[in-house]
C-alpha positions as CSV (number, residue, x, y, z in Angstrom):
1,X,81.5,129.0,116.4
2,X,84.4,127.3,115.3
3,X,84.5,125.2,112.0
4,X,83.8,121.4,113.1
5,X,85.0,118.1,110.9
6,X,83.2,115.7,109.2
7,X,83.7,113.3,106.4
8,X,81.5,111.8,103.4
9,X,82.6,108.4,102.1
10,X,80.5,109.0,98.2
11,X,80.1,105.2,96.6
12,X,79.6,105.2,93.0
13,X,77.4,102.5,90.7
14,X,79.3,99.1,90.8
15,X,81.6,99.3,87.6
16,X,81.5,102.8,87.6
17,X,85.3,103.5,87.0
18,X,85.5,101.0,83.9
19,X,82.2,102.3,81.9
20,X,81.6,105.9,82.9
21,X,79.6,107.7,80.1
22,X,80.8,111.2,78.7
23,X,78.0,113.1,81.0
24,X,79.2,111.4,84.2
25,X,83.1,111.7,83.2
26,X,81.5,116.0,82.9
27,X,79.8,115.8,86.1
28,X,82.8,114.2,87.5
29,X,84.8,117.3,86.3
30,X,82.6,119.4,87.8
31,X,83.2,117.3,91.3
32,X,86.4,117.6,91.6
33,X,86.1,121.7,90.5
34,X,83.4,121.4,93.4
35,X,86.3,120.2,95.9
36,X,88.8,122.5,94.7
37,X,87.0,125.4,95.3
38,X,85.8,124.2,98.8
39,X,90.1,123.5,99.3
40,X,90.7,127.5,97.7
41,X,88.1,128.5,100.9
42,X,90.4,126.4,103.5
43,X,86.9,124.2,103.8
44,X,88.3,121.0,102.9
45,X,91.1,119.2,104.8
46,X,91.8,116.0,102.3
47,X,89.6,114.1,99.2
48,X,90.2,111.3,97.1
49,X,89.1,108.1,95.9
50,X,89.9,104.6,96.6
51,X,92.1,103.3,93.2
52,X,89.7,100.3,93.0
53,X,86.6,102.6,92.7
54,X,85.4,101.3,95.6
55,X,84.4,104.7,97.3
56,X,85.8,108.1,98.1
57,X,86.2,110.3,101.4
58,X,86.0,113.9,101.4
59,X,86.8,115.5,104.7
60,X,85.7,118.8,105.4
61,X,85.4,121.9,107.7
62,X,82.1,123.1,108.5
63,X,80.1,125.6,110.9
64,X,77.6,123.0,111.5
65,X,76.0,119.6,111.0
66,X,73.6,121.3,108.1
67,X,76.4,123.2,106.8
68,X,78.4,119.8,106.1
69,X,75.2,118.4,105.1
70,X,74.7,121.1,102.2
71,X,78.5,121.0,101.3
72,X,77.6,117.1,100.1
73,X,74.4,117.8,99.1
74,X,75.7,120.1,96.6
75,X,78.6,118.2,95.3
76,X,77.6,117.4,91.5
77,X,78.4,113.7,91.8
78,X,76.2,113.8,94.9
79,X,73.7,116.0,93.0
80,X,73.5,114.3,90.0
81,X,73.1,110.9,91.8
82,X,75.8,109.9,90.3
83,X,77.7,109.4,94.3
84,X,75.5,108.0,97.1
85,X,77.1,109.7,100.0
86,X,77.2,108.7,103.8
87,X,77.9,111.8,106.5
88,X,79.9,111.8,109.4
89,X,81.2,113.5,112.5
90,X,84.7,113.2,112.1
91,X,87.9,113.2,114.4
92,X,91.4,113.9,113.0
93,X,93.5,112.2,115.4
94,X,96.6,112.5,113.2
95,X,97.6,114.2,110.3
């Protein structure tokens, strides 16, 4: 089966970006490790945040609706709880 694309949009607390504590600046470290790693294994096609903290997308490769759903699932922001995270289907019309 060929890899299929989706996209999380992760929303953090409002005023996150301006008074993030030392453990969620870690956990936020161990986020973008997370995405890196998924990018090393050609999984992910483009991350990043919105610069007024608003949200984030992460758009990735996966075998499978509950593949993509554990890739999020297991993202420490999304683990932690520090991200609420929204799943989609997800059509790259250009790039």
């Amino acid at each position: 089966m060929s890899d299929d694309t989706f996209i999380y949009l992760i929303r953090p607390r409002v005023g996150f970006i301006d008074s993030m504590t030392a453990e969620e600046a870690d956990t936020m470290d161990r986020h973008f490790a997370y995405l890196q790693a998924l990018q090393a294994e050609n999984r992910l096609a483009l991350a990043g945040p919105c610069l007024d903290g608003a949200f984030g997308v992460v758009i990735l490769r996966a075998q499978s609706d509950e593949d993509a759903r554990d890739l999020m699932a297991n993202d420490p922001a999304v683990r932690a709880g520090i991200m609420q995270a929204d799943l989609h289907r997800f059509k790259i019309s250009l790039s």
